[in-house]
C-alpha positions as CSV (number, residue, x, y, z in Angstrom):
1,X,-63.2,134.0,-82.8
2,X,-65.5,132.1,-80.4
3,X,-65.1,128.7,-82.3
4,X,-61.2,129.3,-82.4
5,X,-61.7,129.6,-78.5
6,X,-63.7,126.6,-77.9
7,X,-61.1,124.3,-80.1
8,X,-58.1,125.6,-78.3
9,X,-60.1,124.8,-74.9
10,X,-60.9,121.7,-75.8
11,X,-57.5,121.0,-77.0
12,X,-56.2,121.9,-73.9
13,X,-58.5,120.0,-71.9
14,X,-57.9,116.9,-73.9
15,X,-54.1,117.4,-74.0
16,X,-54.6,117.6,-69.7
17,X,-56.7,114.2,-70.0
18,X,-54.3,111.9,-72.0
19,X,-51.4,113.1,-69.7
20,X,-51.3,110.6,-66.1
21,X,-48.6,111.7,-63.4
22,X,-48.2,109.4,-60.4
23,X,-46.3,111.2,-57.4
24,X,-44.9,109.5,-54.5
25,X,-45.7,111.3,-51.3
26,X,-42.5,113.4,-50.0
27,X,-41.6,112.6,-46.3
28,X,-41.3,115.7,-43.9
29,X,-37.6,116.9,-43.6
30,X,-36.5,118.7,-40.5
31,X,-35.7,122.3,-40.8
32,X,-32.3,122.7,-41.4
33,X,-30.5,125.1,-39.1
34,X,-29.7,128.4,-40.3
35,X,-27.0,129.3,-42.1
36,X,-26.9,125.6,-42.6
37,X,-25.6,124.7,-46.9
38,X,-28.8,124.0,-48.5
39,X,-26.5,121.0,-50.5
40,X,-26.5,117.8,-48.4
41,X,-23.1,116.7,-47.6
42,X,-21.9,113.3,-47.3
43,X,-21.0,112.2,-43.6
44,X,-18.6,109.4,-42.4
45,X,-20.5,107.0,-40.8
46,X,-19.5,107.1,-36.9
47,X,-19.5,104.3,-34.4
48,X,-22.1,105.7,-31.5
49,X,-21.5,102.1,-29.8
50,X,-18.2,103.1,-28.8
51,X,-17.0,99.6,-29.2
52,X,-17.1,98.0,-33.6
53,X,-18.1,99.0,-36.4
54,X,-18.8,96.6,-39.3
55,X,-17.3,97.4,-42.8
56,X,-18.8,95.3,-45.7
57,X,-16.8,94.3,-48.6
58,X,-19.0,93.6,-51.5
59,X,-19.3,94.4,-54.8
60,X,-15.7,95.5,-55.1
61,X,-16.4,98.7,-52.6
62,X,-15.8,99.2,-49.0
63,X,-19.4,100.1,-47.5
64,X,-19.3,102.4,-45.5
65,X,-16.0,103.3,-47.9
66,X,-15.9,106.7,-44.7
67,X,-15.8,105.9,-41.0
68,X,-15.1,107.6,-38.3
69,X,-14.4,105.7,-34.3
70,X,-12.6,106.9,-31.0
71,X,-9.4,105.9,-30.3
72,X,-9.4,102.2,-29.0
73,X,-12.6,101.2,-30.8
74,X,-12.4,97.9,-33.4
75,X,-13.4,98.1,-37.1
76,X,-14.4,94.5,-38.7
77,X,-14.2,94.5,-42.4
78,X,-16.2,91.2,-43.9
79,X,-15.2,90.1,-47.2
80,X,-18.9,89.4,-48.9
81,X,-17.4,88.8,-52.5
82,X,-16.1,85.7,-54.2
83,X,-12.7,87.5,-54.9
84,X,-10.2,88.1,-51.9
85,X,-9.0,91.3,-50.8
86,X,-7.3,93.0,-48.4
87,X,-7.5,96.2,-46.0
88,X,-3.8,97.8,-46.3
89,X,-3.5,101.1,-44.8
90,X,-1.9,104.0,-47.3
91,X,1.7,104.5,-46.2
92,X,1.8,100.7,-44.2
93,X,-0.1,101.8,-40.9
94,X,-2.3,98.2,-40.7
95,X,-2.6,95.8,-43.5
96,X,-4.7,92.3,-43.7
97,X,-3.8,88.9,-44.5
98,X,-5.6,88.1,-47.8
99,X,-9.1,87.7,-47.2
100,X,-11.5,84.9,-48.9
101,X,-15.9,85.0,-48.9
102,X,-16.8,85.3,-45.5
103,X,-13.4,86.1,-43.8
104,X,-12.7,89.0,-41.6
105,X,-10.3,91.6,-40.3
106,X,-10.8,92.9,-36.7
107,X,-9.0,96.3,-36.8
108,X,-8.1,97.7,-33.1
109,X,-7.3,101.2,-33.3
110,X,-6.1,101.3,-29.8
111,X,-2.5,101.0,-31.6
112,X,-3.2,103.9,-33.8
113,X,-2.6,107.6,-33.6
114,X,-5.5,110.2,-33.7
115,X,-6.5,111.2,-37.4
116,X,-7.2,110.2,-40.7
117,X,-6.3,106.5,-42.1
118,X,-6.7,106.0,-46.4
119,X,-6.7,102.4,-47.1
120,X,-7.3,100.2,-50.1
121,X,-7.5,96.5,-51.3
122,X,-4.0,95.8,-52.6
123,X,-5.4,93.7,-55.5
124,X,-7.5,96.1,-56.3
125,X,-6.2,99.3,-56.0
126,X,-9.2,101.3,-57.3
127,X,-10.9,100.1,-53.8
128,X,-10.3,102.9,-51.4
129,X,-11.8,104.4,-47.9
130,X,-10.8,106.2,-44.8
131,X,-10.7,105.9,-41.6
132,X,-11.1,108.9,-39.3
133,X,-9.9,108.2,-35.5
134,X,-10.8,110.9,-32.9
């Protein structure tokens, strides 16, 4: 019984040897409020400048592909691919001229209403965001 003891021991402690684990130090959180959802939720990104916000185009995505501004405030989407594109508003609200590498679209939103603005590249219609005006 003793010997059984000592080999399953030792097999244990050899099986803890061989295996190596390297963990990356986990950066403090702040608490979350409570009655705060435990699941983190995706935010538009908002201008706190009060005056423009940069969209990239790259990659065939709109980053950030969620905004939110004020009322008045500009939005500059940069085309960063080789392909054009454009930034057309769902329902015709605002549309671009087509766009080449390195162009740009200064959107004023002083001409828009409050709310909530889909748009998408028009030749490439799987490219979407939103807008959110307050």
């Amino acid at each position: 019984m003793k010997k059984y003891f000592i080999l399953a021991f030792a097999a244990t402690l050899i099986g803890a040897g061989c295996s190596y684990s390297q963990t990356t130090p986990i950066k403090s959180m702040p608490p979350t409020q409570k009655g705060a959802p435990s699941a983190v939720q995706k935010q538009p990104a908002t201008n706190t400048s009060g005056e423009t916000v940069s969209v990239g185009i790259k990659n065939f995505l709109f980053s950030p592909a969620s905004i939110g501004v004020k009322k008045g405030d500009k939005i500059v989407f940069t085309n960063n691919d080789s392909a054009p594109h454009t930034v057309t508003a769902d329902g015709g609200g605002f549309s671009s001229d087509s766009l080449a590498k390195d162009q740009s679209f200064t959107l004023d939103t002083a001409s828009l209403s409050a709310g909530t603005y889909g748009y998408y590249c028009s030749f490439h219609p799987s490219m979407k965001g939103t807008i959110t005006i307050q």
